[in-house]
C-alpha positions in Angstrom: 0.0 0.0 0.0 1.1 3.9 -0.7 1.9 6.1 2.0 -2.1 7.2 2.5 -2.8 5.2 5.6 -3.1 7.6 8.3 -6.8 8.5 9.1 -7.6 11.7 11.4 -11.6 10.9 12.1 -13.5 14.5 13.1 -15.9 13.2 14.9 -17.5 10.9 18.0 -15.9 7.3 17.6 -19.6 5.3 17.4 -19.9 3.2 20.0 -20.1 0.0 20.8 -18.7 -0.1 17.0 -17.8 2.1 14.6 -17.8 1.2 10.7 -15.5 3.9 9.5 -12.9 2.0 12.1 -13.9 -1.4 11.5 -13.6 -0.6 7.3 -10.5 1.3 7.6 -9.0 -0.8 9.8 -9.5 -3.6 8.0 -7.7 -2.1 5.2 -4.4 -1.6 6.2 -5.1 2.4 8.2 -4.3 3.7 11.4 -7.0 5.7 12.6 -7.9 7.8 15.2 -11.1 9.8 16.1 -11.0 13.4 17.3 -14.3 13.9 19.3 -16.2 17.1 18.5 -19.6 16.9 20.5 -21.3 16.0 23.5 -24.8 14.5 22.8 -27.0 15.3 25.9 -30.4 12.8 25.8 -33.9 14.6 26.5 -35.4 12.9 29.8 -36.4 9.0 28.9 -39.8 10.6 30.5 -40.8 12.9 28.0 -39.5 10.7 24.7 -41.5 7.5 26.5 -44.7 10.0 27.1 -44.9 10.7 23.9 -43.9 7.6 22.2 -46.8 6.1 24.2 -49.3 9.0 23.6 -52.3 8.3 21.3 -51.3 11.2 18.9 -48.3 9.1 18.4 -49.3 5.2 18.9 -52.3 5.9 16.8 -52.4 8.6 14.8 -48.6 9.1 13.9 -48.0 6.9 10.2 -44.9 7.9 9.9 -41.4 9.0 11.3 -38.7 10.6 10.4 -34.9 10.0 12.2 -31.7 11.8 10.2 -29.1 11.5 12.5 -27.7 8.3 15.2 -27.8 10.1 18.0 -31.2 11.2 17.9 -31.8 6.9 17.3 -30.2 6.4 20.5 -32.5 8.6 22.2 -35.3 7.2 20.8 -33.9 3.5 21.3 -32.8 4.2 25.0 -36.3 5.3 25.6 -37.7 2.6 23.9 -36.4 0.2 26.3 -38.7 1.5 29.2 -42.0 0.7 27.4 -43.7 -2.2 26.8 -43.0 -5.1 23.7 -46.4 -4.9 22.7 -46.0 -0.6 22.8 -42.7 -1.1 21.2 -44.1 -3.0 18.4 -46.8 -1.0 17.2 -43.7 2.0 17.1 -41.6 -0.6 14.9 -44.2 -1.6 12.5 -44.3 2.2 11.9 -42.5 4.0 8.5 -39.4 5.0 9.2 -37.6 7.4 7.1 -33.9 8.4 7.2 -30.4 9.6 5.5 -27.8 7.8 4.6 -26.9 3.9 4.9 -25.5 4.2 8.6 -28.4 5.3 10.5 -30.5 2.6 8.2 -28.5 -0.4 9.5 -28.8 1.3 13.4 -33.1 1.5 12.6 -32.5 -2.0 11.2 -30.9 -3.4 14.6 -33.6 -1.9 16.5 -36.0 -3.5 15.1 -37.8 -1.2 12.3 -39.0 -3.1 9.0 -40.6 -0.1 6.6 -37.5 2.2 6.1 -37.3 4.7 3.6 -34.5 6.9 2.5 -31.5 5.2 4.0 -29.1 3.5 1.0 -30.8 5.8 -1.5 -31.2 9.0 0.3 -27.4 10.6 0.9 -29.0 14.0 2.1 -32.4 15.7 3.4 -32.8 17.0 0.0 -33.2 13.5 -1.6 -35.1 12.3 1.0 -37.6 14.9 1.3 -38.1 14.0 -2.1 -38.7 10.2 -1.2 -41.4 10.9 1.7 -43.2 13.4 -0.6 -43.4 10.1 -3.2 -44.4 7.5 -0.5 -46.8 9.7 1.5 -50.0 11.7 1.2 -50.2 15.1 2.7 -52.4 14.3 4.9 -50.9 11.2 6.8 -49.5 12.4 10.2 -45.3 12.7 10.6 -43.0 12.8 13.3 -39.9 14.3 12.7 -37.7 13.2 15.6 -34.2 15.7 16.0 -32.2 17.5 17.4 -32.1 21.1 19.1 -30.1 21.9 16.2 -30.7 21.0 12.8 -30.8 21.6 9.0 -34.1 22.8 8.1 -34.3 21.5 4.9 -36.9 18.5 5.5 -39.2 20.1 7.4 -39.2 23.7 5.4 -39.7 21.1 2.1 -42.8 19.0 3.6 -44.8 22.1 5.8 -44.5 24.4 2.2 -46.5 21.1 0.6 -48.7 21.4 3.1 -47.5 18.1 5.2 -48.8 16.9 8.5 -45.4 17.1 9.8 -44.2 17.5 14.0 -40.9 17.6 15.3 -40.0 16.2 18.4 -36.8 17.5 20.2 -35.2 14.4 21.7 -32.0 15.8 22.2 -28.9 18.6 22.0 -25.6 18.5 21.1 -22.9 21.0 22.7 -19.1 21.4 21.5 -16.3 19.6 23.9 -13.7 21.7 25.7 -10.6 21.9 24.5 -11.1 21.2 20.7 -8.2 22.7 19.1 -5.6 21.4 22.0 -7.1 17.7 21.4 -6.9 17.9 18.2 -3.4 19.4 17.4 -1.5 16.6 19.3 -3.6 13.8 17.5 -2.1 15.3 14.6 1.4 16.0 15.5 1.4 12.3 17.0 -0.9 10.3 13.9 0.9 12.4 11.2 -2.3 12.0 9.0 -2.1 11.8 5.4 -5.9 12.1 5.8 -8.3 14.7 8.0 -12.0 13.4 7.1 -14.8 16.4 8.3 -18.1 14.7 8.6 -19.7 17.9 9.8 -19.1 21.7 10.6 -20.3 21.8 14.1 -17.4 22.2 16.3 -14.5 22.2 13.9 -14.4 26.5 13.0 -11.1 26.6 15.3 -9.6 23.3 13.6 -10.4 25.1 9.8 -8.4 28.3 10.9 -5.5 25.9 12.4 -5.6 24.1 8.9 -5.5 27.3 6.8 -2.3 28.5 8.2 -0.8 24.9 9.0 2.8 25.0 7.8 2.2 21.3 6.7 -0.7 22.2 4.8 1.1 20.1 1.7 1.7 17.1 4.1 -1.7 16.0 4.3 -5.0 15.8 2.3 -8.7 16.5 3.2 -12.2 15.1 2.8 -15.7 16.0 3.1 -18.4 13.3 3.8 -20.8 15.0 1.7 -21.5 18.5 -0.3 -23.1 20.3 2.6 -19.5 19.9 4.5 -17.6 20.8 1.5 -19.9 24.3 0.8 -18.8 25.2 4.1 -14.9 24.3 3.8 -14.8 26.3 0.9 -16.9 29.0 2.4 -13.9 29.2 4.7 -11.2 29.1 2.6 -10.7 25.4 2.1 -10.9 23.1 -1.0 -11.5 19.3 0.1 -9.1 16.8 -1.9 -12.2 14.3 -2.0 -15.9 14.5 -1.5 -17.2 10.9 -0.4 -19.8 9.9 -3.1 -21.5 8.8 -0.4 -21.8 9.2 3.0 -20.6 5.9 4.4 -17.6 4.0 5.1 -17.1 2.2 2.1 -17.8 5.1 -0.1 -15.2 7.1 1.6 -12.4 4.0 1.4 -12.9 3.7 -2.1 -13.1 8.0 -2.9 -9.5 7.6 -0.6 -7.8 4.6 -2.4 -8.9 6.0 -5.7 -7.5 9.0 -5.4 -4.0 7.8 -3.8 -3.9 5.7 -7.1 -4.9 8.7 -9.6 -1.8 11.0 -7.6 0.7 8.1 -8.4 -0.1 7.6 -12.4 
């Protein structure tokens, strides 16, 4: 292998397994994650009140769930209710982005997803619900305190029956920039993968000016990471085609081969 296997993750390490690790690993890298973000839970009591309530056992048809940690607050509360509660929520619609989060509703137990393999942003799968669903079924969007409002701006203009549900909130870690610069004076990375812009402003300004700026090369997991790196100042080497392990392995290896021909 060429000289391109040293991996600087920006972002939580998943637990209890990661597949960026697990497929990167497995191909030869060293990697190492840099948390960002502290994911703080709503109270169990008011995600289990309303996953129990009638507006949402019995008149919800669908939900919506973009991101992981908003499926571990739904599956954490999940386990305080009933089997027979829990499987009338499972047998619901589930919509959602991206492969990753489509294997975690899979574990849990959901059957009817939507989105997931063929759905790499909210764009494409607004698109997808608007094709599945009639305006008037009933949709909860479960997220967090901050979010994209692309989805719900898409489905309330069409006139959807759409409520989001705040189940939980996501703060920036102390400490970022200190964390993160002796990562990268210990990994050496020949790769710095951003996943996301939320806590990584101070890392993009320590980037811009680093004096080893030619040593390493960087990625975007999709195109609404790479709009902002290039808003500030910052062209990405690679945009993953999609946003999952496998797509970024193969965007990485590709390109190493491309620079060497």
């Amino acid at each position: 292998m060429i000289d391109e296997s040293s991996v600087l993750f920006l972002k939580n390490q998943t637990v209890p397994r990661d597949l960026y690790e697990e497929v990167f690993t497995e191909c030869g890298f060293l990697t190492q994650f840099i948390p960002l973000l502290e994911h703080i839970h709503a109270e169990s009591s008011f995600i289990t009140s309303y996953l129990t309530s009638d507006e949402f056992i019995k008149e919800t048809d669908a939900l919506i769930i973009t991101s992981q940690r908003a499926v571990e607050a739904l599956s954490d509360a999940m386990e305080k209710i009933s089997q027979e509660q829990r499987s009338r929520i499972l047998s619901k619609k589930a919509f959602t982005v991206g492969p990753a989060t489509q294997k975690v509703l899979e574990a849990l137990g959901f059957t009817k997803l939507g989105g997931g393999d063929n759905a790499g942003n909210g764009a494409i799968l607004s698109e997808i619900i608007l094709k599945d669903l009639e305006p008037h079924q009933k949709v909860t969007f479960f997220t967090g305190e901050t979010r994209r409002d692309i989805i719900p701006r898409k489905l309330l203009s069409k006139g959807y029956n759409l409520k989001e549900v705040v189940i939980y909130r996501t703060v920036e870690k102390p400490q970022i920039v200190e964390r993160f610069t002796q990562a990268f004076n210990q990994l050496h990375p020949k790769w710095i993968i951003f996943f996301s812009p939320q806590g990584t402003q101070d890392i993009v300004e320590f980037l811009k000016v680093s004096p080893l700026r030619d040593a390493f090369k960087i990625a975007s997991i999709g195109p609404t990471t790479e709009t902002y790196l290039l808003d500030n100042g910052i062209k990405p080497n690679l945009v993953s085609e999609k946003p999952e392990a496998s797509s970024l392995l193969m965007g990485i290896k590709s390109f190493s081969v491309e620079s060497i021909q």
